[in-house]
C-alpha positions, 0 to 999 in steps of 0.5 A, spaced: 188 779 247 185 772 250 190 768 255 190 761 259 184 759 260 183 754 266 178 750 264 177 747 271 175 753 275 170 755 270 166 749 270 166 748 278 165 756 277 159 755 272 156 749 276 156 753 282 153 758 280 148 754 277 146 751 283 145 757 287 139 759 282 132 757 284 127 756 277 124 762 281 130 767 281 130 767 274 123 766 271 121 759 270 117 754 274 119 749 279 117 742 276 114 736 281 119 732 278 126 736 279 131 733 283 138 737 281 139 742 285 138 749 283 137 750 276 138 744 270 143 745 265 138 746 260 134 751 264 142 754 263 143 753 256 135 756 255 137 763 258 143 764 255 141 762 247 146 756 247 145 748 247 145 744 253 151 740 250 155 746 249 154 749 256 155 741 259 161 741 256 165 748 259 161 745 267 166 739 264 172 743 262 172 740 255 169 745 251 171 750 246 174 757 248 168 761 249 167 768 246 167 774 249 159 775 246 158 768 248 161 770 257 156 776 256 151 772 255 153 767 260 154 773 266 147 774 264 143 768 263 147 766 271 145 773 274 152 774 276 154 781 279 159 785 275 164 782 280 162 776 278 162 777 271 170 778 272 171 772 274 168 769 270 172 773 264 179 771 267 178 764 268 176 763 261 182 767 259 179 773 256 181 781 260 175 783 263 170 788 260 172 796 262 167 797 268 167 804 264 164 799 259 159 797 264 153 798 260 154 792 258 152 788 263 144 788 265 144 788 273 142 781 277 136 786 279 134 789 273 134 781 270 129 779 277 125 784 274 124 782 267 124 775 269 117 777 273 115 780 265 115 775 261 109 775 259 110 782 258 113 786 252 119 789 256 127 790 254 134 794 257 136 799 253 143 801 253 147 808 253 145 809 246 140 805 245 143 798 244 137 793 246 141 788 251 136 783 253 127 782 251 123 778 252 119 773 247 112 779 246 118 784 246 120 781 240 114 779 237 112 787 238 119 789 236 123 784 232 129 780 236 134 787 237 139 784 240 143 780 234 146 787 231 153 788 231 158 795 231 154 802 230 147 798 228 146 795 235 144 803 236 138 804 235 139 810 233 144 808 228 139 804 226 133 809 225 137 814 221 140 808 215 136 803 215 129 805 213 126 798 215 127 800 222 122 806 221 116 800 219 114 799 226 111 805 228 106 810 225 110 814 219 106 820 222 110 820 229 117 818 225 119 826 225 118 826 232 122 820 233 127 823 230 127 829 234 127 825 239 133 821 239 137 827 236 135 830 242 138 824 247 144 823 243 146 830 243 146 831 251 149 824 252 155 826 249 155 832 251 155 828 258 160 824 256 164 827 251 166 827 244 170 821 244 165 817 248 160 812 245 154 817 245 160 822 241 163 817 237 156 815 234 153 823 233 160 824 229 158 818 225 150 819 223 152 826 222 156 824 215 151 818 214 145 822 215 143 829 212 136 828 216 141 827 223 145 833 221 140 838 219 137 836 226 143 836 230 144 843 228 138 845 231 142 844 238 135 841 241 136 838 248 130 836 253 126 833 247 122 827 250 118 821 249 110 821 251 109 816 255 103 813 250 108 811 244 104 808 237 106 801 233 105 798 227 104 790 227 105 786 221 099 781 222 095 785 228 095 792 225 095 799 230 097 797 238 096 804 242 101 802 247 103 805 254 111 805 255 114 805 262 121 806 263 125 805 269 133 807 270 138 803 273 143 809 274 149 806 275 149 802 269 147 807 266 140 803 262 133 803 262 128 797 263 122 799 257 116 796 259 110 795 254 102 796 257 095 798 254 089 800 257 084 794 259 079 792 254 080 796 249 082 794 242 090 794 243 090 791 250 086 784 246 092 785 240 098 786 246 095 778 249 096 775 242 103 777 242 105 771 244 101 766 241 103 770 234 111 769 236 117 774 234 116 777 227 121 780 223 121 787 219 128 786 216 130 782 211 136 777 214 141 781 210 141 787 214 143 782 221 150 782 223 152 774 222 157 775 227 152 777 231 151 772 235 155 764 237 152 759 234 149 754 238 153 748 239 
C-alpha cells in the first residue's frame, strides 16, 4: 500500500542523481553545445519512456504520484543500485520491492554493457523469461517485449498460449523451442520451488496448455539453446543469428546479445534493422493496456 510520499526529497534525489551521469555512462553522445551539468532532463525522460515534462515536474515536486511500473523504470533509466532503487521507492511513497524480487531490477553494470550495444539487437531477460529492457534493433528483430503484464510477461507463458508468438522464428525449430523452454522451467522450479515464480508458472501452462503438459511428462532437464538461433523477419525474410548470452547470477538475469557472421546475407539484413525500425507481430489486442504509464 502506498504511503506519504515526500515529494521534495525526491526531486532533489532525482536531480542528484541525474547530474552525477555523464551522456557516456548511459549511451549517448556528449553534444559541443551542453551545459547542464551531467545528463538533460530530456536524456532522462528518453531513457525512462517518459515525457520531459513529466520528469520535470517530480525534480520540481509538482508531480503526480509515480506508479511502482513508472519508479522501476525510472531506477533503471538513472542506473541506480538495488540500494538506491529503495530509496527512491520510499520517498515516493511506495514499500520497496521484495530483494527476493530483485530480478526485476537490471544491475547499473548490466545497463553499461547494453549501453555500449545500442547498435545491437541485445535485452535482459528475467528468471522466467520476462524481457526487462532491449534495445531499438532488438525490437526491431523481435518486437518491444517489454509491455506485457501477468503471466504474458513469460516468454514462456507466451510461447504455449499466444500462437503469434511462435511467428518469429522458423516453424521447423518450434518443436525444439518448446523443449527447451519446458526443460529450463522445470529446473527453475525445482531451484526455487513449487510456490516460486518458475513453480507457480509450470502449474499454469500445465492446465493451459496440453503441449506443455504432455512435455512436462517427459521430466527433461538440460535441454539447452544452440548457440546459432533462426528468425523470421516480416520484411527482411530469414536471419541466421548468433546468440551470446551473459548471466548476471546475482540478479538471476541473462543479457542476450544478437550477431551474424561478417559478409553473409543475414549480417547485411542485421545492419538494416535499424533503419526498418520496430516491427510488431501481434495485434495490439493481445498487449496488456496497463502495461505501461503513459506519458505525460
Amino acid at each position: 500500500m502506498a504511503t506519504t510520499m515526500d515529494r521534495q526529497a525526491l526531486g532533489a534525489f532525482l536531480r542528484a542523481r541525474r547530474e552525477v551521469l555523464q551522456p557516456e555512462d548511459v549511451g549517448l553522445r556528449r553534444g559541443t553545445r551542453r551545459r547542464t551539468p551531467g545528463l538533460r532532463r530530456e536524456d532522462v525522460a528518453e531513457l525512462c519512456d517518459m515525457s520531459a515534462d513529466y520528469f520535470a515536474r517530480l525534480e520540481r515536486g509538482t508531480g503526480p504520484h509515480p506508479s511502482e511500473q513508472m519508479l522501476a523504470a525510472i531506477a533503471r533509466g538513472l542506473r541506480l543500485t538495488l540500494d538506491e532503487r529503495d530509496h527512491l521507492f520510499l520517498l515516493a511513497g511506495h514499500r520497496t520491492p521484495l530483494r527476493a524480487s530483485r530480478g526485476e531490477h537490471v544491475s547499473p553494470g548490466l545497463m553499461r554493457v547494453l549501453d555500449r550495444l545500442q547498435d545491437t539487437p541485445a535485452q535482459v531477460m528475467g528468471a522466467v523469461g520476462e524481457t526487462l529492457v532491449q534495445t531499438p534493433p532488438a525490437v526491431a528483430l523481435l518486437g518491444d517485449q517489454t509491455g506485457f503484464a501477468g503471466p504474458a510477461r513469460s516468454a514462456v507463458y507466451r510461447w504455449f498460449t499466444d500462437p503469434g508468438e511462435r511467428a518469429r522464428y522458423v516453424a521447423e525449430d518450434h518443436p525444439l523451442h518448446s523443449r527447451i523452454y519446458v526443460a529450463q522451467l522445470r529446473a527453475g522450479s525445482a531451484r526455487q520451488g513449487p510456490d516460486s515464480p518458475a513453480g507457480r508458472l509450470a502449474t499454469e501452462l500445465a492446465v493451459r496448455s496440453s503441449e506443455f503438459a504432455d512435455l512436462w511428462e517427459r521430466q527433461e532437464v538440460g535441454v539447452r539453446w544452440s548457440d546459432q538461433k533462426r528468425f523470421t523477419h516480416p520484411e527482411l525474410g530469414l536471419l541466421d543469428l548468433h546468440c551470446q548470452t551473459l548471466l548476471d547470477p546475482a540478479q538471476d538475469q541473462t543479457l542476450l546479445v544478437f550477431t551474424a557472421t561478417p559478409g553473409t546475407d543475414s549480417h547485411d539484413k542485421l545492419a538494416m534493422l535499424t533503419v526498418i525500425g520496430a516491427q510488431e507481430f501481434r495485434p495490439q489486442a493481445h498487449r496488456s493496456s496497463g502495461g505501461r504509464e503513459p506519458s505525460r
